[in-house]
C-alpha positions in Angstrom: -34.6 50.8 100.3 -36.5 53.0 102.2 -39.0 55.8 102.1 -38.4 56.3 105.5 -35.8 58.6 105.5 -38.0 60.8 102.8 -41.1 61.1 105.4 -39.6 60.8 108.4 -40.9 64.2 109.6 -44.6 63.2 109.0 -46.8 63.5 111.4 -47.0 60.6 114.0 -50.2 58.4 114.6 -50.9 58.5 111.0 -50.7 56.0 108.1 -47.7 56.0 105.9 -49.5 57.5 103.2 -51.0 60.5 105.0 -47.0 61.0 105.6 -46.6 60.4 102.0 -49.2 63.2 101.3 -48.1 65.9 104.3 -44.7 65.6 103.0 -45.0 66.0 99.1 -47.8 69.0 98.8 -45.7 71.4 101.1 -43.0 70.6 97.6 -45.2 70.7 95.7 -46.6 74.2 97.0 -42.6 75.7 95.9 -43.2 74.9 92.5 -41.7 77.9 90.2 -43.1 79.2 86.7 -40.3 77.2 85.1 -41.2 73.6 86.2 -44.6 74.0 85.5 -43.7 75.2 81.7 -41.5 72.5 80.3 -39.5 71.6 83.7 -40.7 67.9 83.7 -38.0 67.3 80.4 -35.4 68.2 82.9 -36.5 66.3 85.6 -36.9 62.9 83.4 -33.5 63.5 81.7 -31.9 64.0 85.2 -33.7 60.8 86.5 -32.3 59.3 83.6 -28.9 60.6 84.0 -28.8 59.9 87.8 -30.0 56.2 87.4 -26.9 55.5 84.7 -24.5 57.0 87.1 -25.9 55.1 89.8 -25.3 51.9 87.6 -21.2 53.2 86.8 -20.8 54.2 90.2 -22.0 50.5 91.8 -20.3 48.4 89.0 -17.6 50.2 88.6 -16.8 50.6 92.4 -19.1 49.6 94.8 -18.8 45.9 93.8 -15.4 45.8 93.1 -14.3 47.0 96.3 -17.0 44.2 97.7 -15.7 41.6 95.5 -12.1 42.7 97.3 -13.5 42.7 100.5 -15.0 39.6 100.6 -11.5 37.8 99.2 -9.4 39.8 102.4 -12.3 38.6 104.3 -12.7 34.7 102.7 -16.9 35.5 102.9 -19.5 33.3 101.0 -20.8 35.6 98.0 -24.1 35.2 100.2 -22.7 36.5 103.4 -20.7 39.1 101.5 -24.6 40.1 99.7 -26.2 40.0 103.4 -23.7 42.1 105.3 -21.5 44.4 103.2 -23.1 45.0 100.2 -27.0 45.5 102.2 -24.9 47.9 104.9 -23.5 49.3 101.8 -26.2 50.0 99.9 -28.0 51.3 102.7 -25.8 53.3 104.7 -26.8 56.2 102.5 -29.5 56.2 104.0 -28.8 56.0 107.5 -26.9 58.9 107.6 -29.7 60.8 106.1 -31.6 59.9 108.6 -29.4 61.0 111.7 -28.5 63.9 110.5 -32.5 64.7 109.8 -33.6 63.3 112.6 -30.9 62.8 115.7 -29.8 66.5 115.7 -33.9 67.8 116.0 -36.3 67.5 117.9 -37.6 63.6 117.8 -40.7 63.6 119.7 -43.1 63.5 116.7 -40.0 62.4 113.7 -39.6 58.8 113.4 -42.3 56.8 112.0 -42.1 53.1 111.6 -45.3 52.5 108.7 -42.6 54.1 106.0 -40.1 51.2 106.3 -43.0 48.7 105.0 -43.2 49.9 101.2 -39.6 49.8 101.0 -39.2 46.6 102.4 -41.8 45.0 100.1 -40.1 46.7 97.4 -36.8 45.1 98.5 -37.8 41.7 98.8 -40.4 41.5 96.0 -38.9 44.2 92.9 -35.2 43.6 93.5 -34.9 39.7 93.6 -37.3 39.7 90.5 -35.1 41.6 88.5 -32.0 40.1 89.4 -33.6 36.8 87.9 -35.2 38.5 84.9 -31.9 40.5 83.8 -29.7 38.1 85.4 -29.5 36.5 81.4 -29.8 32.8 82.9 -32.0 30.8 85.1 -30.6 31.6 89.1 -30.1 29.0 90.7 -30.2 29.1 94.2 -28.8 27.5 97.6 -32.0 27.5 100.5 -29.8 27.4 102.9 -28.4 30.9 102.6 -32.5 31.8 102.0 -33.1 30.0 105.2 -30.9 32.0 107.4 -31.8 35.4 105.9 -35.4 34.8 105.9 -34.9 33.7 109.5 -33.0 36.6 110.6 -35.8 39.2 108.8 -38.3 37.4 110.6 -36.7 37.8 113.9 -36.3 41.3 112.9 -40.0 42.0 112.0 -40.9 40.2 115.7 -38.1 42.3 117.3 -39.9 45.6 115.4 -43.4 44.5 116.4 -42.6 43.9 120.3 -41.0 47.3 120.4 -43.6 49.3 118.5 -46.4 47.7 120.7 -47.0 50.2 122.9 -46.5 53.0 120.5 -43.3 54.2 122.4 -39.6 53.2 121.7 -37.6 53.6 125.0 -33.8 53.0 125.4 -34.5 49.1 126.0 -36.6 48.5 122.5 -33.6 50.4 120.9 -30.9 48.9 122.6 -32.5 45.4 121.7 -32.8 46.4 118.1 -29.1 47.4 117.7 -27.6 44.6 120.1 -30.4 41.9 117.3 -28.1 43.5 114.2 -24.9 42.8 116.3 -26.1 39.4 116.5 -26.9 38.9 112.9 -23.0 40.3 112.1 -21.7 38.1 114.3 -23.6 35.1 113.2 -22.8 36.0 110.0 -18.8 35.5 110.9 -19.5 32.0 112.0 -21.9 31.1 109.1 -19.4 28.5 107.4 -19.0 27.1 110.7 -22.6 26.7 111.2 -23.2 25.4 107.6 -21.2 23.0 107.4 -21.6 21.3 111.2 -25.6 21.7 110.3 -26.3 21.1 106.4 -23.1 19.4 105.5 -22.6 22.3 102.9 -19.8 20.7 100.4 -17.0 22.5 99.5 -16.1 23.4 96.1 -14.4 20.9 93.9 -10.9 22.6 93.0 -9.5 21.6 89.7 -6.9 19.4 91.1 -9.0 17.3 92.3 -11.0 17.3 89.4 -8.1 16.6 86.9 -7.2 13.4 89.6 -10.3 11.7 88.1 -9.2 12.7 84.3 -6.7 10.5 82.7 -3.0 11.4 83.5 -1.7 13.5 80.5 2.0 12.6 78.5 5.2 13.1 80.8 6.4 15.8 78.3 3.3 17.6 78.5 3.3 17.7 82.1 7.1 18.6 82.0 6.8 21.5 80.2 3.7 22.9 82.3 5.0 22.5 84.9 8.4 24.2 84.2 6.9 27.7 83.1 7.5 30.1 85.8 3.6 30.8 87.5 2.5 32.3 84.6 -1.2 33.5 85.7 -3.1 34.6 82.2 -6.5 36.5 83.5 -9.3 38.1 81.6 -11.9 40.6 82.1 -14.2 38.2 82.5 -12.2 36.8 85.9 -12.1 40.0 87.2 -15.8 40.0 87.7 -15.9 36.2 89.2 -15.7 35.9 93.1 -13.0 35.1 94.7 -14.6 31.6 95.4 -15.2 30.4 92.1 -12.0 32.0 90.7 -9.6 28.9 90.7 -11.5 27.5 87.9 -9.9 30.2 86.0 -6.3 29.4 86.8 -4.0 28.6 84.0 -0.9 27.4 83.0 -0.4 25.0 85.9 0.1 21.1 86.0 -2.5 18.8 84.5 -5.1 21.8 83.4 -6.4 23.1 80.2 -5.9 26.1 79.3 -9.0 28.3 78.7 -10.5 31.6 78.9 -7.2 33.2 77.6 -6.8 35.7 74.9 -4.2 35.3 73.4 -1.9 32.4 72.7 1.5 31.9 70.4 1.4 30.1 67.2 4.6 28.8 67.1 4.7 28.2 62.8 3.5 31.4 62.5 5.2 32.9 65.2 3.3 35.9 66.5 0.1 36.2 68.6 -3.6 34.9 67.9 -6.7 35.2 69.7 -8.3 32.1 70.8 -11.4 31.1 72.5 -11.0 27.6 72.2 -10.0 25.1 74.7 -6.4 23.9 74.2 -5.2 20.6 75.4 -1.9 20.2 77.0 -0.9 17.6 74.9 0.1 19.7 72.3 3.6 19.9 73.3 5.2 21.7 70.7 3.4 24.8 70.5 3.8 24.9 74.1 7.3 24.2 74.1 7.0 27.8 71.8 5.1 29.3 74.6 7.3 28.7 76.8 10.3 30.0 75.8 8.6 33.5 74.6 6.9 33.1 78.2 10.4 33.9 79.7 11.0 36.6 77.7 8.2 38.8 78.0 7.1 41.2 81.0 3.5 39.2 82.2 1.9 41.2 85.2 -0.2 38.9 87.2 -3.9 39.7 88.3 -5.4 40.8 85.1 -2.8 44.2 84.7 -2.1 43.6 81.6 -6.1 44.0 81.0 -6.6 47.1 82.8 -5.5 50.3 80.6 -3.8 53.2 81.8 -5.9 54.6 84.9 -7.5 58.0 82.6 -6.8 56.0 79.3 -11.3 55.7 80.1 -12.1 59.4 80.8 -9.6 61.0 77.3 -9.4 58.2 74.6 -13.0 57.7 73.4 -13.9 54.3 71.3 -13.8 54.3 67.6 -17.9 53.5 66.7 -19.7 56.1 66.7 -22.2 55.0 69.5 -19.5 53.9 71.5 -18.6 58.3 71.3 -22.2 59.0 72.0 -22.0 57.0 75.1 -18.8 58.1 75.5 -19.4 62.0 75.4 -23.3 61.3 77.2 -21.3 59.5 80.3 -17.6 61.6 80.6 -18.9 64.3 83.4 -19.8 61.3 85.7 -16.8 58.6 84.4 -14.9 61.5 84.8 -16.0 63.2 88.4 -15.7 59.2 89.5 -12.4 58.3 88.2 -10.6 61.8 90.1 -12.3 61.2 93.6 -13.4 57.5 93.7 -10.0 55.3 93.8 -10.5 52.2 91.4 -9.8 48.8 93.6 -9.5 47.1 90.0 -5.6 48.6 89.6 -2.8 47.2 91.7 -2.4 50.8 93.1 -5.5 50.3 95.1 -5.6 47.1 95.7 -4.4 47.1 98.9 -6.6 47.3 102.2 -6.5 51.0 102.5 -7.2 51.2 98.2 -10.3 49.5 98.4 -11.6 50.4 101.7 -11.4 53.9 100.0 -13.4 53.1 97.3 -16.1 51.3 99.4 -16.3 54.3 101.6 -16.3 57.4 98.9 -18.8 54.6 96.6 -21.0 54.9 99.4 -21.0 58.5 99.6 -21.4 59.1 96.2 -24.3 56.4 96.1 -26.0 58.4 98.9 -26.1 62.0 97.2 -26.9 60.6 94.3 -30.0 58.8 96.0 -31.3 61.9 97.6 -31.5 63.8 94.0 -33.1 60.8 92.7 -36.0 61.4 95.4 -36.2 65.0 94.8 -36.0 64.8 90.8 -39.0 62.0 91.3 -40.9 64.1 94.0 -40.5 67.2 91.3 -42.0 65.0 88.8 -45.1 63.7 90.8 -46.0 66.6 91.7 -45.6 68.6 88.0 -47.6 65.8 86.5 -49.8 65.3 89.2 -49.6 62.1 90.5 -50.9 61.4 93.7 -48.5 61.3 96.4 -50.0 58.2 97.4 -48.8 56.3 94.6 -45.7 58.1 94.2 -44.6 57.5 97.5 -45.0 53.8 96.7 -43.6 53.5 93.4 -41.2 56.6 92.2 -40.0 57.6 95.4 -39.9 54.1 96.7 -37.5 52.8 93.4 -35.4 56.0 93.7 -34.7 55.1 97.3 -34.3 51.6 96.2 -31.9 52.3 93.1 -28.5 51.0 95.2 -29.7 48.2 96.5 -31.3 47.2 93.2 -28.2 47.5 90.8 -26.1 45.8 93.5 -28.4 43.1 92.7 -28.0 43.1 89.2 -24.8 43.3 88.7 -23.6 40.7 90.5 -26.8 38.3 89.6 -25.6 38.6 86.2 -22.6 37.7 87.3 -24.1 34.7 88.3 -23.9 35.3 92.0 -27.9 34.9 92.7 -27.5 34.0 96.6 -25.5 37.0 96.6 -28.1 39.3 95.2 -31.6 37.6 97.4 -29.2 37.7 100.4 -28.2 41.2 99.4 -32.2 42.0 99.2 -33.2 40.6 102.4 -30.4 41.4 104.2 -31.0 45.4 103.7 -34.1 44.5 104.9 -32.5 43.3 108.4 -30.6 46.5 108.6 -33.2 49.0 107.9 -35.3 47.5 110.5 -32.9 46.7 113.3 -30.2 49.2 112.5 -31.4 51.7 110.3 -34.4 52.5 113.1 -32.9 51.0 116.2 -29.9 53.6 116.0 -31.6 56.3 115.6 -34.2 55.8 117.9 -31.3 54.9 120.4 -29.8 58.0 120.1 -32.9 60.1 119.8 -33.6 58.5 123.4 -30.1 59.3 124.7 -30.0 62.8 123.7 -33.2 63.7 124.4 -33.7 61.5 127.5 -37.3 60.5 126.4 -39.1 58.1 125.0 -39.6 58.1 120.9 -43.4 58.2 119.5 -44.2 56.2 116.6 -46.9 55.6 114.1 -49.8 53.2 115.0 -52.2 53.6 112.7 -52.5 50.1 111.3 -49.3 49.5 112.5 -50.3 45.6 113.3 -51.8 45.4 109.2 -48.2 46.7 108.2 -46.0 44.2 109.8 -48.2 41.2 108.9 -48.2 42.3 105.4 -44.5 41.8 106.2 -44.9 38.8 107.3 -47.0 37.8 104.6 -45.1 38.8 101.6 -41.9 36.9 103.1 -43.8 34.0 103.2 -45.2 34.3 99.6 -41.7 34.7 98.5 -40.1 31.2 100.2 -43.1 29.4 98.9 -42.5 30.5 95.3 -39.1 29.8 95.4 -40.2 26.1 96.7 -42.5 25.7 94.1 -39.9 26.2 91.4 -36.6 24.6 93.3 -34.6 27.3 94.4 -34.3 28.8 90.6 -35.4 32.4 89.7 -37.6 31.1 86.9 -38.7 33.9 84.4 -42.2 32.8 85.8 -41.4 33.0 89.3 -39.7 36.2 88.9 -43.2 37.7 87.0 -45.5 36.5 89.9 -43.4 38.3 92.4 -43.8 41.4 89.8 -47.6 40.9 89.8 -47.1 40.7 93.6 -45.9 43.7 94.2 -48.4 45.7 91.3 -51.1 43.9 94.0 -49.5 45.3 96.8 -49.3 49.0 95.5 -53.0 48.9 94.6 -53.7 47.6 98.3 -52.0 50.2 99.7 -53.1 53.0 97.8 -56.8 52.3 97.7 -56.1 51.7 101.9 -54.7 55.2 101.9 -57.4 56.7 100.6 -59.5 54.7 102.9 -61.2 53.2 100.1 -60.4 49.7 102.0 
């Protein structure tokens, strides 16, 4: 998300990758005996280990809590991607960064260059691989695309008028922070705005879809309709967002019944898994199911799915890889299951329940960030990389690691608006509200004005300007779907980028 908050110390009035450079040799220059003889084994394996419990921590509770959040909340997946889950995913960060930057001395600490490789990264790497491991072809609504890309070019502008000068006073911050207002509060009239505007249609429920099927057999219809609410959910429901989860409903009027696991045979009288679709009409095994239905104890809202709350942490699965993983993960499932509370039980999922887990996620997400940028700044600088480079690729994809498995997750969920909004709109908070509140602070404390970097500060945001472009016509090109294609071009994109930027930093270009 962003390298800013590793170099924000650098020296102003001096291109992102000199800060890259100041910041990783005086690391590099505490290297002990130890990391030098063997030490770069650790340092992979805890890269390794950070990155999977980075992936339990956001699937496990960062997007469940959002998933929760946006049903108290009624948001669009793509709202919920471009204001929760970027805030999220970033906030990490932004505490870094005050507490680095806020309590010292500012006059020569915030640079603005560093927020360029992360935003690239963002917009290029992270909406790439949501396509390429989303599983399926993404298909996308521009209209969401339209009023993030927007926003991140008002953003950019808002960024380039107040970095002009190479000064940010108390009126360039308070503009930046009152912009991100702006873009919150839009984003709480966005239906509104859709749907006077683009005539955005509204999802077809199943009623109305069964209204156009052929009316089923009295009987049938009878005997649905008599069971008591009977709500059979899977796992696989639990992932879906709340907007698309009525097509999951069972075991009301006029419906099939699918995606259940288990239904009762009434010959033989017990209960069999089945996958299949099951057509109302079948009256008599449903008369069955109905009256073992009254008789047994069904918890609505998937609880019946859900083991016991440690049954995860202390019964281990019965293959043999499923142990490995088992033991490999414990310190981390365990650690997360004692002070993270899981929004996926009814005991937390309440306000307070999952407000909790979006709150301690975040937390976790953020310490587990910053090791991810020491552990990769270790490793540059043990095998040598140039700090150059590493600045724009490990340091920039440890950073980046949140935002990216947000992303993922729920793109393979099949929520790709959620995941590009989710990219672009981190993008519109580190700019306006990652910078603009500390810089607004930095200027109320220390009643003066904030240097910044302008070295090639005017190359930086058109590059910013450029790539954002690049993107939207790529996504034209192919019709709003994350094409396998589309998704390598913006890979080759970004390998052009890093080149470009490193040959610049070494003033080879």
């Amino acid at each position: 998300m962003s390298q800013r908050l590793l170099h924000i110390e650098s020296t102003t009035h001096t291109r992102v990758l000199a800060e890259d450079s100041s910041s990783d040799s005086n690391s590099c220059a505490d290297l002990e005996e130890w990391e030098t003889n063997g030490g770069i084994a650790l340092y992979i394996f805890g890269l390794g280990y950070i990155f999977v419990a980075l992936a339990i921590i956001a699937d496990d509770y960062f997007v469940s809590s959002l998933e929760k959040i946006s049903e108290a909340l009624e948001l669009s997946p793509d709202v919920a991607g471009a204001t929760f889950m970027a805030a999220g995913s970033s906030a990490p960060e932004l505490f870094v960064s005050l507490a680095d930057n806020v309590f010292k001395k500012p006059a020569e600490s915030l640079g603005v260059g560093t927020i360029v490789g992360s935003a690239i990264f963002n917009i290029l790497i992270i909406i790439s691989l949501s396509g390429l491991l989303s599983g399926q072809v993404l298909a996308l609504d521009w209209r969401p695309m339209l009023r993030d890309s927007l926003w991140y070019t008002w953003s950019i502008i808002v960024l380039a008028f107040a970095v002009w000068d190479g000064y940010i006073d108390v009126l360039d911050s308070v503009i930046m922070v009152c912009s991100y207002a702006s873009y919150i509060a839009y984003m709480g009239f966005n239906e509104k705005v859709v749907n006077c505007c683009c005539k955005r249609p509204e999802l077809e429920s199943i009623q109305d879809q069964d209204e156009k099927k052929p009316v089923m057999e009295t009987k049938t219809d009878s005997i649905m309709t008599s069971i008591p609410e009977v709500v059979v959910t899977t796992a696989e429901q639990d992932k879906v967002n709340p907007i698309l989860r009525s097509k999951y409903r069972m075991f009301q009027s006029h419906q099939l019944l699918e995606h259940t696991d288990e239904l009762v045979d009434n010959e033989a009288g017990n209960i069999t898994n089945a996958t299949e679709k099951v057509n109302t009409k079948a009256a008599s095994p449903l008369r069955s199911a109905q009256e073992q239905f009254s008789d047994m104890s069904i918890v609505n809202k998937g609880e019946e799915e859900l083991p016991k709350y440690f049954n995860d942490v202390l019964v281990p699965p019965a293959s043999i890889l499923g142990r490995l993983w088992f033991a490999f993960t414990w310190p981390i499932v365990a650690l997360a299951r004692v002070t993270i509370p899981d929004c996926r039980y009814p005991t937390f999922s309440t306000a307070p329940g999952y407000s909790a887990t979006f709150l301690i996620s975040i937390a976790w997400i953020g310490v587990l960030s910053h090791y991810t940028v020491v552990f990769g700044t270790k490793f540059g600088c043990i095998t040598g990389i140039p700090s150059a480079l590493m600045g724009l690729t490990i340091i920039a994809a440890g950073t980046s690691i949140p935002d990216a498995l947000s992303s993922i997750l729920v793109a393979r969920d099949g929520h790709g608006d959620m995941a590009v909004s989710n990219a672009l709109g981190s993008n519109v908070f580190d700019i306006l509200f990652g910078l603009g509140l500390p810089f607004l602070l930095s200027n109320l404390i220390y009643s003066e004005t904030v240097p910044v970097s302008g070295d090639d500060l005017d190359v930086s945001i058109a590059i910013l300007f450029a790539v954002l472009l690049l993107v939207v016509a790529v996504l034209v090109s192919s019709r709003w779907k994350l094409y396998p294609l589309a998704c390598g071009f913006l890979l080759v994109l970004y390998a052009v980028y890093v080149v470009f930027s490193y040959l610049r930093g070494l003033d080879m270009i």
